[in-house]
C-alpha positions in Angstrom: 0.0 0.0 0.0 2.5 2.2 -0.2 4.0 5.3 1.4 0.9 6.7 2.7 1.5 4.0 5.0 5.0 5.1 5.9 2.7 7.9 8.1 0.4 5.6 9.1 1.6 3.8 13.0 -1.5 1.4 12.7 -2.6 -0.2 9.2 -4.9 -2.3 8.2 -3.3 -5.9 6.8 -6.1 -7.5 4.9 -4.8 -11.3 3.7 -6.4 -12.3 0.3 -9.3 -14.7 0.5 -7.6 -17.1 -1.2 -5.0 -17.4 1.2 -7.7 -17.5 4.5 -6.7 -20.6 5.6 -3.1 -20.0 5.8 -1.5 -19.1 8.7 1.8 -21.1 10.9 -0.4 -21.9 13.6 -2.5 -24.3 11.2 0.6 -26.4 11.2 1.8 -26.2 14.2 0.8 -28.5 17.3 -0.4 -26.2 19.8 2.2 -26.3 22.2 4.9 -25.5 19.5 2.8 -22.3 18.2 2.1 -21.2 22.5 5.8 -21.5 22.6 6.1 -18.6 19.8 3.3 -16.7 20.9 4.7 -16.3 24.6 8.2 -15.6 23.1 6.7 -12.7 20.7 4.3 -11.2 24.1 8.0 -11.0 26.5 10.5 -10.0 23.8 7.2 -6.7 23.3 7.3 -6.8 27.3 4.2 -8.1 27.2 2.6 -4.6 26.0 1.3 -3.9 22.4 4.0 -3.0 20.0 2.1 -0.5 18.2 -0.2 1.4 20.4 1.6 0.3 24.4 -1.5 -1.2 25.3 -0.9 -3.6 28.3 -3.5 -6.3 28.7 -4.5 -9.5 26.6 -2.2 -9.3 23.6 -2.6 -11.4 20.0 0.6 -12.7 18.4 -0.1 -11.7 15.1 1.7 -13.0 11.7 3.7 -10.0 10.1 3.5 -10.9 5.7 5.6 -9.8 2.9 3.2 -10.0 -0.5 5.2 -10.3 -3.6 2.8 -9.5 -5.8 3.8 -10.2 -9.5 5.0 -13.6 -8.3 2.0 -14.0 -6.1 4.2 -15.5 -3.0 3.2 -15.1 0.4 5.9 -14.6 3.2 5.9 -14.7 6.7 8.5 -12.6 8.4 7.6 -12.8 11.9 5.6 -12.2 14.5 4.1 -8.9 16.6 2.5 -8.7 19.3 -0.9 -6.4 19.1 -3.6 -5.6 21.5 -7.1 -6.6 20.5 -8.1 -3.4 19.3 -4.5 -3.1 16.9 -5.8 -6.2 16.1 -9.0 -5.7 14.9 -7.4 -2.8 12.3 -5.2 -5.4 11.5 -8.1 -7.4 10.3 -11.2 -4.6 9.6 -13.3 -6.9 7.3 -13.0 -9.8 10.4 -14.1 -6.7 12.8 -16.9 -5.9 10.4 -18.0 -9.6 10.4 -18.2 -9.5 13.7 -19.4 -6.2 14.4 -22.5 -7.2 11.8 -23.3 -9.8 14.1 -23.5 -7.8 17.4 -19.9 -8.7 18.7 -18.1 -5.8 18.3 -18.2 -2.1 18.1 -16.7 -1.4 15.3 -16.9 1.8 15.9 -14.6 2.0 18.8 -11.8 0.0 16.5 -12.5 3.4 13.8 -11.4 5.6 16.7 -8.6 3.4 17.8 -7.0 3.2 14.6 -7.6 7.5 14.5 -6.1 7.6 18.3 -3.1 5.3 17.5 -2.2 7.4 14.1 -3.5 10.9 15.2 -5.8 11.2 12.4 -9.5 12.2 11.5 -12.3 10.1 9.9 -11.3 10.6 6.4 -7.6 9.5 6.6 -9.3 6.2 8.2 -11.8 5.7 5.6 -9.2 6.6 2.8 -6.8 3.7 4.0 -9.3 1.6 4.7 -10.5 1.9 0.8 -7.0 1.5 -0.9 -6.7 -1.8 2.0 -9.9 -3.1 0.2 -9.0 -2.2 -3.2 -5.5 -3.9 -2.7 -7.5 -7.1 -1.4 -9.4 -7.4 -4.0 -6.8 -7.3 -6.4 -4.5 -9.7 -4.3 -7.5 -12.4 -3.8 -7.7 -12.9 -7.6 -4.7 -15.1 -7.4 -4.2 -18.1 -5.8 -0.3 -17.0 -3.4 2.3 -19.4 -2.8 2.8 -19.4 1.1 6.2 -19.0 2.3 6.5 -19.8 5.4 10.4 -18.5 5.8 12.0 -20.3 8.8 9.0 -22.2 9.3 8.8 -24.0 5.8 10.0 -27.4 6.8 7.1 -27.7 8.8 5.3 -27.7 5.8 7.0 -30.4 4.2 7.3 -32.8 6.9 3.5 -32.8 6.7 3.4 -33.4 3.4 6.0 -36.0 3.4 
């Protein structure tokens, strides 16, 4: 998305719908992926590393899209409060803000808190995050799961 996310503290990170499912934690026996997630809350000091937030935190997969290849990469791991979290993934916060859940608007004026900005720059980003979805869910991506790709194999094999 860009530079005008070079301004932006908080962004929204939608994955394509075509790569839903994928995620390290799907192949990963539960202890293994606890393991990372507590490593990832202590090496933030347990607080969220965007907005400081202390509290319940979400480890949450940091991608690199390579888009004219169509390969998915995982770089890492941050840890993000629930509300970071919920920018991180707006469409899953509208889902569940549809359904009574969530208020969705109080995610809106945490992502506006967290980058100092009014309603437009919000909506704006959260346009061009769509727009870029769309565009990256008409492929089918290659996932890439960096240091974590023999896990991958080893299930296949």
């Amino acid at each position: 998305m860009g530079k005008e996310n070079e301004k932006l503290k908080l962004t929204i990170e939608l994955v394509p719908s075509t790569a839903w499912t994928e995620n390290l934690r799907k192949y990963l026996p539960k202890k293994d992926w606890d393991k990372i997630r507590k490593e990832t809350y202590a090496k933030a000091g347990y607080r969220c590393e965007i907005c400081g937030a202390e509290g319940r935190m979400n480890c949450h997969e940091i991608w690199e899209y390579d888009d004219k290849n169509h390969i998915q990469k995982l770089l890492g791991f941050i840890a993000l409060c629930t509300m970071c979290h919920y920018v991180k993934h707006i469409g899953f916060a509208g889902i569940l803000a549809s359904e009574g859940k969530l208020d969705y608007e109080k995610v809106v004026k945490h992502f506006m808190a967290v980058n100092n900005c009014d309603r437009r720059t919000f909506e704006e980003h959260r346009k061009r995050a769509f727009l870029m979805w769309e565009e990256r869910s008409k492929y089918d991506w290659q996932i890439d799961l960096g240091d974590f790709n023999h896990i991958i194999q080893q299930k296949k094999g």
